[in-house]
C-alpha positions, 0 to 999 in steps of 0.5 A: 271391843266389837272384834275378838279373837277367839278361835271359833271353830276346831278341825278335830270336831269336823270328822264325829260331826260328818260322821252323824250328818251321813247317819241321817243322810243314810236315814232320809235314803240320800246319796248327800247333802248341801251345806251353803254358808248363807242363810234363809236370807242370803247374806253375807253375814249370818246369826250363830244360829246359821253357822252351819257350815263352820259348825260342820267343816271348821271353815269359817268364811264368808263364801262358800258351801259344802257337798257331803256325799258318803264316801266324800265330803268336798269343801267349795270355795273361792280364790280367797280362802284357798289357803284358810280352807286348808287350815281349818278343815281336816285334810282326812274328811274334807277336800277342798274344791277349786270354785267357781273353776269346778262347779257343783254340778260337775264335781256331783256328776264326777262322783255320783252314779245315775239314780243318786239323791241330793237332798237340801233344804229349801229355804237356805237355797235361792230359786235360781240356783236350785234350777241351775243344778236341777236342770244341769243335773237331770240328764245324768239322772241324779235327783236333787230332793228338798227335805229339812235340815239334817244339820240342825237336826245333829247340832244339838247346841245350836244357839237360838235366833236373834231378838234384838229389837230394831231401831229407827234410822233418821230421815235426815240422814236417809233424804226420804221417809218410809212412806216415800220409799214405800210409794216409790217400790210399789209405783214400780210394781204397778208400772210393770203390771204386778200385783206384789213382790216378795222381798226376801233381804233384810237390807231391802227391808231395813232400807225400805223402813228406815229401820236398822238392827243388830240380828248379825254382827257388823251390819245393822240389820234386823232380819225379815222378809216382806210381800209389798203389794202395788198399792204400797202395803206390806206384810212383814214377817219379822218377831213382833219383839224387834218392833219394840219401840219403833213406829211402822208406817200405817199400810205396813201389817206385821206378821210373825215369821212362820205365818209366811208359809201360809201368805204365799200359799194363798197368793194371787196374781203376779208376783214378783220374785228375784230368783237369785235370793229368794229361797226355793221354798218360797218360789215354790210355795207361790207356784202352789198357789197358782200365782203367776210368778214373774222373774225380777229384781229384788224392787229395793235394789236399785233405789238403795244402791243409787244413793239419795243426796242426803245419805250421800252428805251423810256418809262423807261426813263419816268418812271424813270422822273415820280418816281422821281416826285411821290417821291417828292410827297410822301416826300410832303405827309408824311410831310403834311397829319399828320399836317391835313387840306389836301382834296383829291382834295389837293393831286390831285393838289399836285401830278400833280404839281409835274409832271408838274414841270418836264417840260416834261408833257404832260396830265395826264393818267386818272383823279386822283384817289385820295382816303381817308378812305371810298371813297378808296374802290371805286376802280374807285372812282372820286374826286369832289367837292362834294365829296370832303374828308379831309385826317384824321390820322389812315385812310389810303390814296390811290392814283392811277395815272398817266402821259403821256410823249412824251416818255412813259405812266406811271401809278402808285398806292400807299397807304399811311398810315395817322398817325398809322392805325390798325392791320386788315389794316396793314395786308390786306396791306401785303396780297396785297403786296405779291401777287404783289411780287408773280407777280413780281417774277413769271418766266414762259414758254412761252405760259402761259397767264394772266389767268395762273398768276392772281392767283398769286396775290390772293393767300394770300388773298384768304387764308385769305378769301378775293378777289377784283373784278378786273383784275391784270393787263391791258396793258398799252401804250407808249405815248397812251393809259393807258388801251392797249389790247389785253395782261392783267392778269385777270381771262378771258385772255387767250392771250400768253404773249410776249416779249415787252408787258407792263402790271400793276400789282394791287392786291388790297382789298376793304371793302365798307364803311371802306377803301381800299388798291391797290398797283400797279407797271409796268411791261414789258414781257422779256426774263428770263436769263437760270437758272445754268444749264440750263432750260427745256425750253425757259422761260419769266419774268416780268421787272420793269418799275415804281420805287417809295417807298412802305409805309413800315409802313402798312407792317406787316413784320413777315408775309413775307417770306423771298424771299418777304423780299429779293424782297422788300428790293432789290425793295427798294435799286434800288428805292433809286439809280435810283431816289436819282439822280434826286430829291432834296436832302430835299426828297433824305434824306427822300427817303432814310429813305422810302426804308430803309431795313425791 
């Protein structure tokens, strides 16, 4: 399996290991020191190597960071891991901390004297972010000092980095080859008047070569970073092991990694930098070299988030592989779970299983959440051993996944009823459910962001005095990453959608301690057709990517509108006749009682 289950870190080992990290902070005359979660490169996932965070605190999501100081240790984390923070920190040296509700720099302020020293290490920390703090920072006088990795420095079995070699990705399936991709980027940097740009993400870079990896599980990446030049060239700093096999394009020079030190120190000229994932050190190696560093998007964005005709061909292909698989699976389910004996870990193999079966899998997208009763409101929650549940009748069952094909990245979220469940879940179910639909149906102008529509999925529920604590929508990769900026659909995004962005669309509620509810389908930007007699002007809509059944039995039908009866009952008929071909026919029958009419 590409999942397991083992519990990967341990509380206990939390306090002896905090103990030595403030025997060297007292060493290198520091007041604390910053743990982030993300690496060098600001991903989402991180190599063994770069699990500093779990290492040190036991917590292991995939957010947040660490603020050690002698007397304190706090642990920052979002509204989705509030309670796992909790179960994998030990209460007696780690506090967990409210964020973003309390930023870093406050909390600093409150428990920090004037004269205090922070230190960090340079290359885990973006450019932006240490400029925040540093200037939040200055008028109370404590200092933020870049020094190397005092973690690593204690971590004494600390896995060695990722070699796998990367492998070429099929031009059939990305619409435009390296080169092109290459000559578009720098035609950018030219058009603007800059020299170079330096590109610090492995996905920019993966997208950019038509190349992908296996550096860190469920996105295939091959970690890198890159100074593209406007003339097309590109230096790439990457371990000439993970180019075995592959062909580069002739104005791509490969360099080893530490030899970019030396590159930006000797820069010239205007160099792009995006300061809100390139590391710290970097910016500040090129502001030493006298180059003139100009503020800017990663040049790779926008072009891998607007996705190519092809690629968009190609992951609706997989999509379509994936539903089928995840309708085998809730055909599976709703036979077994009533029997009883199911666990959490037993639907993760399930779901996987079927997957593999396709032939065509290539890794999972993100370990399985796979969620009974209580534990499905932990919006980010991890099956263990440990924590391994029994699915019991009249509780509701949540499973959010996905799989990574050669031709697309899926991810997918369905709750499930056990048995019958109550009124009270029956109708946060619904309430989640029309705000997807609200979502799904929205037709709007070009120019509007994911801040204008998130409110559409909240509507229902906020008239019903509730929420949830995360965004709506991320985008999502095609055979890259899971998570993809810049375009999501959340309060704070205020980037214009575009024609060929891939985004979720995840409504969910969750009351802590009872259970949790998420349904999640996804969506590709497109042109919306003209209205009869034309529209006032040009106007988008979202396209359906993900086709799988929605669990009819948790839907309290008399609170739908009818243009939300209409939509799911048109959902449904399209469910059965894009997939009813490609399952078999025991699950066909049942497919076809699943997307029945309401």
């Amino acid at each position: 399996m590409f999942q397991d289950f083992e519990v990967k870190t341990r509380p206990q080992d939390g306090p002896p290991r905090l103990a030595a990290l403030r025997v060297g902070m007292a060493a290198a005359g520091l007041d604390g020191f910053l743990v982030p979660r993300a690496d060098r490169f600001q991903g989402e996932y991180v190599a063994p190597c770069d699990e500093r965070l779990a290492w040190l605190t036991g917590f292991t999501g995939s957010a947040g960071f660490a603020a050690v100081l002698s007397e304190v240790a706090g642990v920052f984390v979002d509204g989705r891991y509030r309670v796992q923070v909790k179960a994998q920190t030990d209460p007696s040296v780690f506090t967990p901390v409210a964020w973003p509700e309390t930023a870093l720099e406050e909390w600093l302020i409150r428990q920090l004297p004037k004269g205090g020293v922070v230190g960090f290490d340079p290359w885990l920390h973006s450019a932006a972010e240490v400029a925040r703090l540093e200037t939040a920072l200055a008028g109370w006088q404590i200092a933020l000092r870049p020094v190397g990795n005092l973690v690593d420095a204690i971590w004494a079995d600390r896995p060695a980095a990722p070699m796998a070699p990367a492998v070429a990705w099929p031009e059939a399936l990305a619409g435009r080859s390296a080169g092109e991709k290459l000559a578009l980027v720098a035609g950018d940097l030219a058009a603007r008047g800059e020299d170079a740009a330096l590109i610090t993400q492995p996905e920019s870079l993966c997208w950019l070569l038509n190349l992908r990896g296996s550096d860190v599980a469920h996105t295939p990446l091959m970690q890198a970073m890159g100074l593209l030049r406007r003339d097309g060239g590109l230096e790439l700093f990457v371990e000439a092991a993970k180019l075995t096999g592959v062909v580069l394009p002739a104005s791509v020079q490969a360099q080893p990694p530490e030899a970019l030190a030396t590159v930006l120190a000797g820069a010239q000229g205007r160099v792009r930098v995006d300061d809100a994932t390139a590391p710290a050190a970097a910016k500040a190696l090129l502001l030493e070299a006298g180059a003139e560093v100009v503020a800017g998007r990663d040049p790779c964005l926008m072009p891998k988030a607007k996705k190519h005709p092809a690629e968009i061909a190609a992951t609706t292909a997989a999509h379509l592989r994936d539903g089928a698989a995840v309708a085998r699976f809730l055909h599976w389910f709703d036979v077994e779970a009533p029997k009883g004996g199911l666990t959490e870990i037993d639907a993760a193999r399930a779901l996987e299983g079927f997957r593999a079966e396709t032939g065509a899998l290539k890794e999972i997208s993100f370990d399985t959440i796979s969620a009974a009763g209580a534990h499905a409101a932990l919006p980010h929650y991890r099956v263990s051993e440990e924590s391994n549940a029994p699915i019991r009748p009249g509780e509701v069952f949540l499973i959010d996944s996905g799989g990574q094909y050669e031709d697309g990245t899926t991810d997918i979220t369905r709750t499930l009823a056990v048995g019958e469940v109550d009124a009270e879940v029956k109708g946060a179910f619904t309430q989640v459910l029309q705000g997807m639909i609200a979502v799904h149906r929205a037709r709007f102008p070009k120019g509007v962001a994911g801040a204008h529509l998130d409110a559409l999925a909240r509507a229902a529920l906020w008239a019903a005095g509730r929420d949830f604590d995360h965004g709506t929508g991320h985008g999502v990769g095609v055979y890259l990453s899971v998570h993809e900026g810049p375009q999501r659909i959340s309060r704070v995004s205020t980037l214009p959608l575009e024609p060929g962005m891939i985004l979720s669309n995840e409504p969910g509620y969750y009351r802590e301690g009872a259970f949790g509810i998420r349904i999640e389908n996804l969506v590709v930007v497109a042109e919306a057709p003209a209205l009869p007699g034309g529209d006032d002007r040009a106007m988008l809509r979202f396209e359906t990517l993900t086709w799988a059944p929605i669990d009819r039995r948790m839907i309290l039908t008399a609170m739908l509108a009818p243009w939300e009866r209409d939509w799911l009952n048109a959902y449904h008929a399209e469910v059965l006749a894009r997939l009813g071909p490609l399952v078999p026919e025991e699950t066909l029958a049942w497919l076809t009682a699943a997307c029945a009419p309401i």
